[in-house]
C-alpha positions in Angstrom: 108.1 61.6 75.8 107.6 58.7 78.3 107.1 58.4 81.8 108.9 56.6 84.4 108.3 52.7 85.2 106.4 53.1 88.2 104.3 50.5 91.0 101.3 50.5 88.7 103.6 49.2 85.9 105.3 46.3 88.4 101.9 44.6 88.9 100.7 44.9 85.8 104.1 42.6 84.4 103.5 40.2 87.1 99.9 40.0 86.7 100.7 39.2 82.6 102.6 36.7 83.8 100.5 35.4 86.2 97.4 35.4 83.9 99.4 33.8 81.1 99.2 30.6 82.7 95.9 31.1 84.2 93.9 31.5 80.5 96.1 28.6 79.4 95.0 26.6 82.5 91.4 27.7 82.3 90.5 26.5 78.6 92.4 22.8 79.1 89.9 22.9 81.9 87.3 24.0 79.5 88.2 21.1 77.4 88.5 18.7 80.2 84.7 19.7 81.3 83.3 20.3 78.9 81.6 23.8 77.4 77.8 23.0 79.4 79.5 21.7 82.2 82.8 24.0 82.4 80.4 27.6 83.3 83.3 28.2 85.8 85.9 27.9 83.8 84.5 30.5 81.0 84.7 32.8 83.4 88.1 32.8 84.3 88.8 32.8 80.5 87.0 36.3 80.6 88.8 37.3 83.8 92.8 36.0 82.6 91.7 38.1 78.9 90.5 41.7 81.0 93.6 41.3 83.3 96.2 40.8 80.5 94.3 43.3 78.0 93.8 45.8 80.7 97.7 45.4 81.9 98.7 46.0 78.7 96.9 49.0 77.9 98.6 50.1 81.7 102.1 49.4 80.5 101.3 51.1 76.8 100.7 54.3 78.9 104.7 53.8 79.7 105.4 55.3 76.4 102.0 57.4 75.5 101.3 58.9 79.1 98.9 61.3 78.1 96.6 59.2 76.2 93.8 59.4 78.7 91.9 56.5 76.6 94.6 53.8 77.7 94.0 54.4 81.5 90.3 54.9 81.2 90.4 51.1 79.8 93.0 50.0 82.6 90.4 51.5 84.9 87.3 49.6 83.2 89.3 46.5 82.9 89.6 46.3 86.6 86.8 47.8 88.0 85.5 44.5 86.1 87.3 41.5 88.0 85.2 41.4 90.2 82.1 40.1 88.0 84.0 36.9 86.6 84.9 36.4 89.8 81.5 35.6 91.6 80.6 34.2 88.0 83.3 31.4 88.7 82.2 30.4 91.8 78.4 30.2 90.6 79.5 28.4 88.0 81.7 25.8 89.8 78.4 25.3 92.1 76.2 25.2 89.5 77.7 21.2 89.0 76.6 20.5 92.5 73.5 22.1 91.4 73.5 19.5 88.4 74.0 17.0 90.2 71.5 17.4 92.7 68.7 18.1 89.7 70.0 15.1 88.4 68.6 13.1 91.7 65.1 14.3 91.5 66.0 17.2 94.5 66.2 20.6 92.8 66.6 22.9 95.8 67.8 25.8 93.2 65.7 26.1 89.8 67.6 26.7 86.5 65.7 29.9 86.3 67.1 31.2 89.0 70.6 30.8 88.1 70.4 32.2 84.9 68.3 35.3 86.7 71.8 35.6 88.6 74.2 35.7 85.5 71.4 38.0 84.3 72.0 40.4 87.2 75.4 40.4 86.9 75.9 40.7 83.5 73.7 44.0 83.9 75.8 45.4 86.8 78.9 44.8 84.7 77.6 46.5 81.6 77.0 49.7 84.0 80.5 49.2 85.0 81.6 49.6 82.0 79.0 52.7 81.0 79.5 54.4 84.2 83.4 54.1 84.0 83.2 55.7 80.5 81.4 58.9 82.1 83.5 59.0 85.0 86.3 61.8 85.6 89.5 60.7 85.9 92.5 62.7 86.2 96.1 61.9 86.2 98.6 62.7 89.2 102.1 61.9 88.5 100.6 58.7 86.5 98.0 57.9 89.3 94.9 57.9 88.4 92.1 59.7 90.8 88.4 58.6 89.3 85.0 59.9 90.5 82.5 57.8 89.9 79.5 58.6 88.0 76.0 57.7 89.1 75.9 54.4 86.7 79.3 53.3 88.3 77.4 53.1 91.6 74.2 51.4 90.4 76.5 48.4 88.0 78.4 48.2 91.4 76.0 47.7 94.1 74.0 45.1 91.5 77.4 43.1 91.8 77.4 43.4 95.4 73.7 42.0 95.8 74.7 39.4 93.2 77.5 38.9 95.8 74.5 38.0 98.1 72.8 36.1 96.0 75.7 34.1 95.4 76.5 33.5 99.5 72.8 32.7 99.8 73.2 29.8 96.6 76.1 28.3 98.7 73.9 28.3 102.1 71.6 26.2 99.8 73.8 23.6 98.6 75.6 22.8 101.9 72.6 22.3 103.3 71.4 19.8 100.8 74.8 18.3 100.8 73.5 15.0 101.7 73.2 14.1 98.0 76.7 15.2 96.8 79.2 13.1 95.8 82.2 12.4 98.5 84.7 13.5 95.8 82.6 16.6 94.8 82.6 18.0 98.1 85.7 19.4 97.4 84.4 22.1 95.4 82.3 23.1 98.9 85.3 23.5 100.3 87.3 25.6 97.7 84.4 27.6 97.2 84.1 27.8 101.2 88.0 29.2 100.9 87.5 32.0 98.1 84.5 33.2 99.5 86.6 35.7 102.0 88.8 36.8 99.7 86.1 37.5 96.8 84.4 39.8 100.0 87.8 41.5 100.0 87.8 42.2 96.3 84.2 43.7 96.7 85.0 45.6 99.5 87.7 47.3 98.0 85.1 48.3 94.4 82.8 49.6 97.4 85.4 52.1 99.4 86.5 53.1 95.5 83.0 53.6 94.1 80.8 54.5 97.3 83.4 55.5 100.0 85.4 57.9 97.7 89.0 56.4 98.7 91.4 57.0 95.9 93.1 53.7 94.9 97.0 53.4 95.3 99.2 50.9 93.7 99.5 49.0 97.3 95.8 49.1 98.2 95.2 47.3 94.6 98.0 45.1 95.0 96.8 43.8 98.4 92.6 44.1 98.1 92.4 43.2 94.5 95.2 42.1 92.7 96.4 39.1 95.2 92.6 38.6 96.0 92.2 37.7 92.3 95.4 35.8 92.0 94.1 33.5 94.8 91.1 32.7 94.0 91.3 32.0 90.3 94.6 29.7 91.7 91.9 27.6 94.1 89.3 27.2 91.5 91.7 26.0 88.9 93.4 23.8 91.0 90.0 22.5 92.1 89.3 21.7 88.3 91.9 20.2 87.8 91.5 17.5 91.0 87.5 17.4 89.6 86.9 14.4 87.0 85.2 15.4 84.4 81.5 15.2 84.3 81.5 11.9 81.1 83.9 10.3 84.4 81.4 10.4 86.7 78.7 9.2 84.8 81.2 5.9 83.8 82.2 5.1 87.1 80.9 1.9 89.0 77.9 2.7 91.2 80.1 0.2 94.0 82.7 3.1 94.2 82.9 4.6 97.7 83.9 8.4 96.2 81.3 8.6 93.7 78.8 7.6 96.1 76.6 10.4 97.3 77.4 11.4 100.9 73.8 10.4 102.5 74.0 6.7 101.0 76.3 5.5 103.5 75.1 3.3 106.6 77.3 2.5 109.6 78.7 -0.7 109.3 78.7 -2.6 112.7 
């Protein structure tokens, strides 16, 4: 016997939707970018395939509501957003970073961005250990989870990777002299996201280390729409973004390719 169509189930058809486009629009970018060069766009490949697995294991729950294995992998599924997300912005930095290297200034060392994925990479495979040990028990189809020990380790790894991540961005806009004019837009969309990828780990931290029990409204307005936005900004950013073979063709005479520092004022 089934359950009733409930709030749960409404986001999890929009977000289907939603991330239907998204993971169509984030491997043309892929293409566009190239693999080396596209790291962002990877990542929002990984977050569009979680979302619209983990929605559909939610919605399979309509018709099999006591298998406790389908919302245990909802659960995962979105406990891990958050790590793609901070992925995506590293990555769409990391072609500043490029750039920069490529200009004999190398303010951030290759080894320490890989150090980063590292890190988070680890804190999501706890994620996804802890949330199997977890204890989750159903109420009228909501779930109510405490956390296991390993939840709160993978979790407060991704919230120093979260740090790690604001502390990369100081570093680039600092050296953002030797940027070129068109790629500052990628500051500035990263600049954007930032507040609402805090909101997205603030609401894993009041689930995992505050002990507030989720509710379809607090995930719709702290996760779900966080997620939404930001993957929107950073694909729309690739898409205004030339691809990397562009840049290296262009004239050195044009004015938006030019890095930012190379200008004088003309009198």
């Amino acid at each position: 016997m089934g359950r009733p169509f409930d709030a749960y189930d409404g986001i999890a058809c929009a977000e289907i939707g939603i991330y239907c486009i998204y993971l169509c629009g984030a491997i043309y970018l892929l293409r566009k970018h190239g693999f080396r060069e596209g790291a962002g766009w990877r990542f929002l490949i990984m977050l569009s395939l979680a979302r619209l697995i983990g929605d559909s294991m939610r919605l399979a729950t309509i018709s099999q509501p006591t298998n406790r294995s389908l919302y245990v992998g909802w659960l995962i599924l979105l406990g891990l957003g958050i790590g793609p997300l901070i992925l995506t912005l590293h990555g769409v930095l990391g072609r500043l970073i490029d750039s920069m290297n490529a200009q004999g200034r190398a303010p951030i060392k290759s080894f320490h961005r890989r150090l980063l994925e590292i890190l988070m990479l680890g804190g999501m495979v706890l994620v996804i250990i802890g949330g199997t040990k977890s204890h989750y028990t159903l109420s009228h189809g909501n779930p109510v989870t405490q956390y296991s020990s390993l939840s709160s380790v993978g979790t407060g790894i991704i919230v120093a990777v979260m740090g790690l991540l604001l502390l990369e961005y100081l570093i680039v806009f600092r050296n953002r002299d030797c940027i070129t004019r068109i790629e500052h837009r990628v500051l500035i969309a990263v600049i954007i996201c930032i507040p609402f990828v805090l909101v997205r780990v603030a609401y894993s931290c009041i689930l995992v280390f505050g002990g507030v029990h989720s509710s379809p409204w607090l995930l719709l307005g702290m996760s779900t729409a966080m997620e939404v936005i930001v993957t929107f900004i950073c694909e729309l950013c690739g898409f205004i973004l030339p691809s990397v073979t562009f840049l290296e063709g262009s004239s050195s005479q044009d004015r938006e390719m030019q890095p930012m520092g190379s200008y004088g004022i003309s009198k």
